[in-house]
VEXNU-556611 format. One line per 8 residues: their letters; for each residue x, y, z of C-alpha. Coordinates in nm, 4 decimals, decimal comma, padded with zeros to 6 digits. Last residue first. Example, Ala and Ser with C-alpha at 12.3 -4.5 7.8 and 13.67 -1.06 7.14 Angstrom:
// residues 2
SA = 01,3670/-00,1060/00,7140 | 01,2300/-00,4500/00,7800
//
This chain:
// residues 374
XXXXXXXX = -00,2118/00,8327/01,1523 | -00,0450/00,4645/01,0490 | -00,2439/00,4652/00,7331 | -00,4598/00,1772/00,5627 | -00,7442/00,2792/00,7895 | -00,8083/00,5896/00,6683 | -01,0884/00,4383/00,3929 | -00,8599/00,4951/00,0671
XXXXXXXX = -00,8445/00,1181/00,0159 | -01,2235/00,0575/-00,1339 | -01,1445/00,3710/-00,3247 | -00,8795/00,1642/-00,5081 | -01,0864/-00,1345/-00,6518 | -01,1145/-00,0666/-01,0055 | -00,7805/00,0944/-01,0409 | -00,5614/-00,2249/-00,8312
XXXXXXXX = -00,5236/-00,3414/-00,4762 | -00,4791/-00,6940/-00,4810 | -00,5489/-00,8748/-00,1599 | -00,3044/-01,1024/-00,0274 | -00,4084/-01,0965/00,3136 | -00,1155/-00,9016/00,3760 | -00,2379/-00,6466/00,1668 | -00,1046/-00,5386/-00,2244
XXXXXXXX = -00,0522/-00,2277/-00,3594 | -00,1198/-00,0226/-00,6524 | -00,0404/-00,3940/-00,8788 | -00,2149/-00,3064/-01,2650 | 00,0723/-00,1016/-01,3837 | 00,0250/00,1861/-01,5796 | 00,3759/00,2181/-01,6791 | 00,2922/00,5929/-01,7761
XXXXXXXX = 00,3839/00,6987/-02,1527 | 00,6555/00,7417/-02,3453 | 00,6319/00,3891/-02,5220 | 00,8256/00,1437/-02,4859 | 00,8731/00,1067/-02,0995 | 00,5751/-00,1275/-02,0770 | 00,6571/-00,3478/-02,3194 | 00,9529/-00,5231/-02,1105
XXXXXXXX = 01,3058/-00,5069/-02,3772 | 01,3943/-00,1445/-02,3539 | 01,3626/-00,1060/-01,9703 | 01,6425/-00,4169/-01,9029 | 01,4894/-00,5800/-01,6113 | 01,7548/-00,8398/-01,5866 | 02,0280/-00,6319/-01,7743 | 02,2267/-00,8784/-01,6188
XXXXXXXX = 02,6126/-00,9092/-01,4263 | 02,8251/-01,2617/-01,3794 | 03,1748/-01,0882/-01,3459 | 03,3268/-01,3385/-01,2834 | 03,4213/-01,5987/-01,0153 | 03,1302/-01,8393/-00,9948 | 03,1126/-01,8881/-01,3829 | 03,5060/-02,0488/-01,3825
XXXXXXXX = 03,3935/-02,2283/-01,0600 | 03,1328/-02,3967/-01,2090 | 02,9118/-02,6878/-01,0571 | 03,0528/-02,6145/-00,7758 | 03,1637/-02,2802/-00,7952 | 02,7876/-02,1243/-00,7377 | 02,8236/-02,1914/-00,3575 | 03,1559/-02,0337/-00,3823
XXXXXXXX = 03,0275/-01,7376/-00,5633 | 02,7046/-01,7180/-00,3617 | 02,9828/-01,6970/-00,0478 | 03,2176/-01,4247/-00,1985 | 02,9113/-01,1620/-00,2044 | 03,1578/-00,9237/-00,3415 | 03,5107/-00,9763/-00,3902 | 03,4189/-01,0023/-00,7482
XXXXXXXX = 03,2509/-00,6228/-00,7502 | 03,5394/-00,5403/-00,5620 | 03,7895/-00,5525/-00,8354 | 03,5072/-00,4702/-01,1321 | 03,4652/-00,1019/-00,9461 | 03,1082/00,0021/-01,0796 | 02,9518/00,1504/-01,3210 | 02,7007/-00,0986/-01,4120
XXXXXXXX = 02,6043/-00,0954/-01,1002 | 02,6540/-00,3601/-00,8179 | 02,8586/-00,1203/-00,6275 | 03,0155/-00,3272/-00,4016 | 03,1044/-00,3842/00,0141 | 03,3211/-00,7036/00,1206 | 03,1740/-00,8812/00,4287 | 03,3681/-00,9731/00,6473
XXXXXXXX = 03,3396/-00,7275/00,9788 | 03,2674/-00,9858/01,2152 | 02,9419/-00,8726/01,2953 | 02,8515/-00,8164/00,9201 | 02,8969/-01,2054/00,8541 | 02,7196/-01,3115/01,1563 | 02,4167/-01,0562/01,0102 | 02,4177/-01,2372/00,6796
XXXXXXXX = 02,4066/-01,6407/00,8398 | 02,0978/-01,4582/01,0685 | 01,9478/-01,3187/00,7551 | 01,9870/-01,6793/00,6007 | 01,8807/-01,8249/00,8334 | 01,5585/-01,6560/00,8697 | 01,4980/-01,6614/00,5379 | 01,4321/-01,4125/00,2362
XXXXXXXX = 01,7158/-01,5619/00,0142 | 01,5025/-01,8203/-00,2029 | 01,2376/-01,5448/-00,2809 | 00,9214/-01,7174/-00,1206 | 00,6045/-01,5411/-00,1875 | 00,3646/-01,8522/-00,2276 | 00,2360/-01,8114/00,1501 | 00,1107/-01,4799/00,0319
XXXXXXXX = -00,1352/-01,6322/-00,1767 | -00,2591/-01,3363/-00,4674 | -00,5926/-01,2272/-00,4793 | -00,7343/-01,0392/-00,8113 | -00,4649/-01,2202/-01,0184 | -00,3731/-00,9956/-01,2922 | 00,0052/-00,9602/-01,1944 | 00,1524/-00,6147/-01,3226
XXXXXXXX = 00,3474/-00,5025/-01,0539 | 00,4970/-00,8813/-00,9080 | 00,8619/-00,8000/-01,0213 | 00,8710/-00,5045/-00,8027 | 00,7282/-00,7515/-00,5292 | 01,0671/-00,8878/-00,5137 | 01,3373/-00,6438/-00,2748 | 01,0485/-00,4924/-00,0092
XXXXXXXX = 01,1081/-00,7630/00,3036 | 01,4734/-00,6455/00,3419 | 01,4034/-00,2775/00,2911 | 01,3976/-00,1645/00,6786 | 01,5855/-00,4205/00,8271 | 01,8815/-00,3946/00,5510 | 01,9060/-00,0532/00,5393 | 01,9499/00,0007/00,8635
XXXXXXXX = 02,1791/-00,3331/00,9140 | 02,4219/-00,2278/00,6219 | 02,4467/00,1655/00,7434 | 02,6957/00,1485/00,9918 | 02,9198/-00,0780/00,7702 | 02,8802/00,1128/00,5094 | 03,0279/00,4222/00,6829 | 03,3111/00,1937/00,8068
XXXXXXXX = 03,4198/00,0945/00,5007 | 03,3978/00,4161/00,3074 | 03,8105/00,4051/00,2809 | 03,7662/00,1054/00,1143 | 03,5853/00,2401/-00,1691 | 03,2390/00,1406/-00,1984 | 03,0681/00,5202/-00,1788 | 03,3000/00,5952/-00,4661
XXXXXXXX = 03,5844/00,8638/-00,3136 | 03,4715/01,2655/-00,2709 | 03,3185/01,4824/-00,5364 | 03,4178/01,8354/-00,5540 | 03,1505/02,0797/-00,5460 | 02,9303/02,1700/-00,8611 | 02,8895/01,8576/-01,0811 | 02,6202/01,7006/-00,8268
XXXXXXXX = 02,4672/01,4177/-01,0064 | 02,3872/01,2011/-00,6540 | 02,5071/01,2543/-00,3009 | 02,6300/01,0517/00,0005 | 02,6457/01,0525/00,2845 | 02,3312/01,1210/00,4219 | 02,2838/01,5214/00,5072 | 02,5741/01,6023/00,2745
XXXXXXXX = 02,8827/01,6839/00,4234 | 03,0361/01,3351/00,4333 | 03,0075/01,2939/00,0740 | 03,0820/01,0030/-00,0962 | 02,9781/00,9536/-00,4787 | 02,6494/00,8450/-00,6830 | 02,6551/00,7775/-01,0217 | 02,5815/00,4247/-00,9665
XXXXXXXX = 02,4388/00,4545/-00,6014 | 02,0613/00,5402/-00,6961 | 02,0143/00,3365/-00,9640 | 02,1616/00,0222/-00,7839 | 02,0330/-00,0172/-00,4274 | 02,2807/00,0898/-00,1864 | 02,6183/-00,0337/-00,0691 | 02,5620/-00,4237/-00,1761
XXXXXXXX = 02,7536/-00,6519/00,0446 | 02,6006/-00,9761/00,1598 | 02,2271/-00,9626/00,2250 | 02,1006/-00,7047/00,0367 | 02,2850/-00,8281/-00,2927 | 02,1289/-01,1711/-00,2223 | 01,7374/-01,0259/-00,1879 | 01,6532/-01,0212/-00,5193
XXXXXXXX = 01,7538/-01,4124/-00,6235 | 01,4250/-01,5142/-00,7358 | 01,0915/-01,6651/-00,6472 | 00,7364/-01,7096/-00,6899 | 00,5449/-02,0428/-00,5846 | 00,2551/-02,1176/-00,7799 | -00,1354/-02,0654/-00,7690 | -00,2770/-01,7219/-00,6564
XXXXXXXX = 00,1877/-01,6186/-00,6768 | 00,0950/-01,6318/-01,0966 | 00,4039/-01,5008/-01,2592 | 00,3715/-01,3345/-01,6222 | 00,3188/-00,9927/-01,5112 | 00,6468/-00,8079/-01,4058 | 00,7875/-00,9934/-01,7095 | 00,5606/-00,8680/-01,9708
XXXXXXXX = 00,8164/-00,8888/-02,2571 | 00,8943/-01,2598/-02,1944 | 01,0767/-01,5195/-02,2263 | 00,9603/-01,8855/-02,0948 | 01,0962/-02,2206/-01,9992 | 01,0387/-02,5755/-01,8698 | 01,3643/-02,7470/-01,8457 | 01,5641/-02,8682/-02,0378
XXXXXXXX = 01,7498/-02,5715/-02,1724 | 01,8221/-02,4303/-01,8369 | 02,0270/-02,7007/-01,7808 | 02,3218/-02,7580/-01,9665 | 02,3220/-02,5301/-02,2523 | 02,1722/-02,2695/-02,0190 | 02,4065/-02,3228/-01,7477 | 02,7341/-02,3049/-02,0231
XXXXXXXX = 02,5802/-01,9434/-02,1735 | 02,5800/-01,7748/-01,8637 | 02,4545/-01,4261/-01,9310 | 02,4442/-01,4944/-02,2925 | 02,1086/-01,7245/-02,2549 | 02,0040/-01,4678/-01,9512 | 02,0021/-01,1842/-02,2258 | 01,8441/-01,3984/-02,5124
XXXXXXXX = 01,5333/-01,1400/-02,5394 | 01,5305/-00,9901/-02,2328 | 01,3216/-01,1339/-01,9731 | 01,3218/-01,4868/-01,8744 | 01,1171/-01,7410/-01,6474 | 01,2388/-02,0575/-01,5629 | 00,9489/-02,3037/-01,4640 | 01,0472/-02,5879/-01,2220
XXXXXXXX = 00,8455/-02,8886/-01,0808 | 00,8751/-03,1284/-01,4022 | 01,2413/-03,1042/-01,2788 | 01,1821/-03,2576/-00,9103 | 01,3793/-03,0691/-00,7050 | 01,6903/-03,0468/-00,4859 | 01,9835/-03,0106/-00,7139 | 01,7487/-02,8116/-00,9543
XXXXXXXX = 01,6265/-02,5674/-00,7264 | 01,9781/-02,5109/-00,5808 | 02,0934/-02,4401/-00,9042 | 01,8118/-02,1651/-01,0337 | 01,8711/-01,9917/-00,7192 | 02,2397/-01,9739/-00,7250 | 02,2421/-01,8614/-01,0774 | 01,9630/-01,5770/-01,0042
XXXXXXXX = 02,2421/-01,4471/-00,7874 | 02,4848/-01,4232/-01,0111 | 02,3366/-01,3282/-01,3385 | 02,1980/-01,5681/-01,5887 | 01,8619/-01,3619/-01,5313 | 01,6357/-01,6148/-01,4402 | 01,3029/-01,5805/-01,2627 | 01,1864/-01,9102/-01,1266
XXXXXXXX = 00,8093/-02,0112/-01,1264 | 00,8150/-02,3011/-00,8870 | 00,4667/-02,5561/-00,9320 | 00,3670/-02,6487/-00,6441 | 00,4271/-02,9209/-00,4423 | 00,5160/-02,7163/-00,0737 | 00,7874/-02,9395/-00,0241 | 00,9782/-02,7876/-00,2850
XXXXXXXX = 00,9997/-02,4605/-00,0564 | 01,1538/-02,6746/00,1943 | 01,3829/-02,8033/-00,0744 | 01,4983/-02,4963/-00,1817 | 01,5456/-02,3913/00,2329 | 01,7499/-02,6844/00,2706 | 01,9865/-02,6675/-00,0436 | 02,0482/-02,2640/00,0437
XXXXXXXX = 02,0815/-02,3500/00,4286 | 02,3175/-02,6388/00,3531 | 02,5299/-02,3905/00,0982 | 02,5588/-02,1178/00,3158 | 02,7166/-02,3307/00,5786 | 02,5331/-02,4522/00,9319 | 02,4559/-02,1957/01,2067 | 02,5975/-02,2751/01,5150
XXXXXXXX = 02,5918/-01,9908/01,7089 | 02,3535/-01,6663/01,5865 | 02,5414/-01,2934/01,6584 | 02,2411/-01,0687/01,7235 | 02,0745/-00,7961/01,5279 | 01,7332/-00,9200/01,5676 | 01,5190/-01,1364/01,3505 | 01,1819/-01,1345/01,2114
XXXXXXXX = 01,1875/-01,3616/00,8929 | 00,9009/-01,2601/00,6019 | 00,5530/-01,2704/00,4338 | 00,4012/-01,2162/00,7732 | 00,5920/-00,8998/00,7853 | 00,2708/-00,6226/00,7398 | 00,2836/-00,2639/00,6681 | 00,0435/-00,0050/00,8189
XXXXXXXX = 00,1481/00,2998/00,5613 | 00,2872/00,6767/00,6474 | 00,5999/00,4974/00,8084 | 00,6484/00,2946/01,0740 | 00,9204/00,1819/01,2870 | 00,8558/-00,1330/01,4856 | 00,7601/-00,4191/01,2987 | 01,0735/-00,5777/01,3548
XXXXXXXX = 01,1330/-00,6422/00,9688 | 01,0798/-00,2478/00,9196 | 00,8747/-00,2091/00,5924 | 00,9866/00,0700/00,3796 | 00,8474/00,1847/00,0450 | 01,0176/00,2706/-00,3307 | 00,9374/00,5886/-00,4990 | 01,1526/00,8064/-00,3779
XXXXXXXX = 01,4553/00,5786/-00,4707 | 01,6201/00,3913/-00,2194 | 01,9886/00,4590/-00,0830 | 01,8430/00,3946/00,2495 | 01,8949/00,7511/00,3977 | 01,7027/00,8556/00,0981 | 01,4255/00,6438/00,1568 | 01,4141/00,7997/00,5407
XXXXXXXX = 01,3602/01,0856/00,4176 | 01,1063/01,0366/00,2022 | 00,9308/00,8198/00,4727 | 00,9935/01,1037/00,6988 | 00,8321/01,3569/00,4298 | 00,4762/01,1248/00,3825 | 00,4739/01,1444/00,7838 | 00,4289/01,5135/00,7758
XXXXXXXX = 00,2762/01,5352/00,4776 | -00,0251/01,2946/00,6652 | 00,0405/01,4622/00,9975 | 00,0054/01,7835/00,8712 | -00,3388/01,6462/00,6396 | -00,4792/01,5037/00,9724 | -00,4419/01,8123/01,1870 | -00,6405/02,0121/00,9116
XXXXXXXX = -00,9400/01,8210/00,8956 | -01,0227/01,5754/00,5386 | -01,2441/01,6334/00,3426 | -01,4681/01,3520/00,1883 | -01,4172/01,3446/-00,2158 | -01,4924/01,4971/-00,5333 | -01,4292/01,8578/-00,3941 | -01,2464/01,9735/-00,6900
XXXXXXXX = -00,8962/01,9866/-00,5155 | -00,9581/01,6986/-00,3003 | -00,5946/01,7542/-00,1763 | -00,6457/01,4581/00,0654 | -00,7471/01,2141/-00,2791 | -00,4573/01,3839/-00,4574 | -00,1870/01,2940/-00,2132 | -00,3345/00,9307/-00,1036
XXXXXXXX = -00,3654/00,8904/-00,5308 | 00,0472/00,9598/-00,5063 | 00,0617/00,6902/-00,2230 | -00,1078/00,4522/-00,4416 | 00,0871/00,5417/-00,7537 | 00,4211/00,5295/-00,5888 | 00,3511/00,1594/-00,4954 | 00,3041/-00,0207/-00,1810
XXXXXX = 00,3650/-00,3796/-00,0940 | 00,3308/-00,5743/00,1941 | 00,0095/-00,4154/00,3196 | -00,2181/-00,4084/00,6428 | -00,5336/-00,2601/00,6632 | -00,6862/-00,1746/01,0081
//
């Protein structure tokens, strides 16, 4: 069996074209197998939908219990249940700790920086914990994380060891250094759906999830973070959250060139057992404040949002801490890849939880049957 903990569109659209075998290239495959293979391929596109993801993200259930058309792995991240934790210290010890835990491991730390909130609270707990020869900020976007938060880059960010980049989904190097960001901080503590597919989206209790997308001919209801939708996102948060908390970073691992990759260097500062259990306390008691983290979304609740980042952040700056804080982190017009009207053409198809990287030269080695959960 093949394990993964990442899976791209491509790969599962080469699983649809190598069962279609449409000029008899490849092995055929019998009836029963090709139902249960659209079969499965349609709950996973279901169940995307009911996760506000788009249909070409993946699922991985934290648990390890529901599965989808792919085996997928979690030894790259926390398994907890949905249970109150006691005694759990505040955001800001667990933040410090797990930096320096990751610190501990004496790599190098490739950091990417937006300027934005969460990105913020990485970049500062790194630096109040580590050794600064130890830290690499990485930037996309021209000067868009220097304008971001123009008072941390004139004060730290500067100093440190830096790079901007067009070719930001491939300038990290997990073989050999740690990789890590802020992703999974919007997951965690209050964002309603992942952001292209809420921020033109609306409320609609008719429709089959919820929600609904683009639909000028019915009536739209309330945004989906209004505070009348406060119980409907409150349902949803721990769905969504064990079944796409362990997918939020690898999209900014798709064009990596390593041909093996150590999963032990995958360590996104908020994918943590603590910090999931700190998230899920929060949730029980009904306190966390839901946001649309798009650019078209309510400002008001957007700064109620994730409250405790912002008071981590409002230590070193509280005036920082309480805006707006947003990025174009992975603005499309600045990486390379989106300049041309063309495919992406991403080298990452998928990657195992060995840390195998599954790329064009290597695919058919991958399409063996034993990479899916039929």
């Amino acid at each position: 069996m093949t394990k993964f903990v990442y899976i791209s569109d491509e790969y599962r659209s080469a699983w649809r074209r190598y069962i279609r075998n449409e000029r008899g290239l490849w092995q055929d495959w019998d009836k029963s197998f090709k139902e249960e293979f659209t079969f499965k391929l349609e709950e996973e596109q279901h169940y995307l939908n009911e996760y506000s993801r788009p249909h070409a993200w993946y699922l991985n259930d934290l648990l390890g219990e529901n599965e989808f058309l792919f085996n997928m792995s979690q030894v790259h991240g926390p398994k907890v249940e949905y249970e109150y934790t006691d005694n759990l210290p505040p955001l800001e010890d667990i933040l410090l700790e797990r930096a320096l835990e990751i610190s501990k491991m004496g790599k190098e730390i490739q950091i990417f920086y937006s300027g934005g909130i969460d990105s913020t609270a990485v970049l500062l707990a790194f630096h109040e914990v580590c050794p600064k020869d130890q830290l690499r900020i990485i930037m996309g976007g021209g000067d868009t994380a220097e304008k971001n938060n123009p008072r941390l880059y004139e004060k730290v960010v500067r100093f440190l060891s830096c790079f901007v980049t067009d070719n930001l989904y491939g300038i990290a190097d997990p073989s050999k250094y740690v990789f890590t960001t802020g992703n999974e901080a919007d997951r965690l503590f209050g964002s309603n759906g992942f952001t292209l597919m809420m921020r033109h989206a609306k409320r609609d209790s008719e429709s089959k999830h919820g929600y609904i997308q683009n639909d000028e001919s019915k009536p739209m209801e309330s945004d989906t973070d209004s505070p009348e939708n406060e119980e409907w996102n409150w349902n949803r948060w721990w769905g969504i959250t064990r079944h796409t908390y362990l997918t939020q970073s690898f999209r900014l691992l798709l064009n990596i060139r390593c041909k093996k990759m150590n999963i032990e260097n995958y360590q996104p500062l908020f994918l943590d057992k603590r910090l999931l259990q700190f998230a899920i306390n929060l949730h029980i008691n009904k306190e966390i404040k839901w946001y649309n983290c798009g650019d078209k979304g309510n400002e008001k609740r957007y700064l109620k949002g994730k409250m405790w980042v912002r008071d981590f952040i409002a230590k070193w700056d509280k005036d920082y801490a309480y805006s707006m804080g947003k990025s174009s982190f992975l603005s499309g017009t600045v990486q390379y890849q989106y300049l041309k009207p063309l495919p992406s053409d991403f080298n990452v198809l998928a990657i195992t939880e060995e840390g195998n990287i599954v790329n064009r030269d290597n695919i058919m080695d991958y399409l063996t049957g034993k990479e899916l959960t039929i």
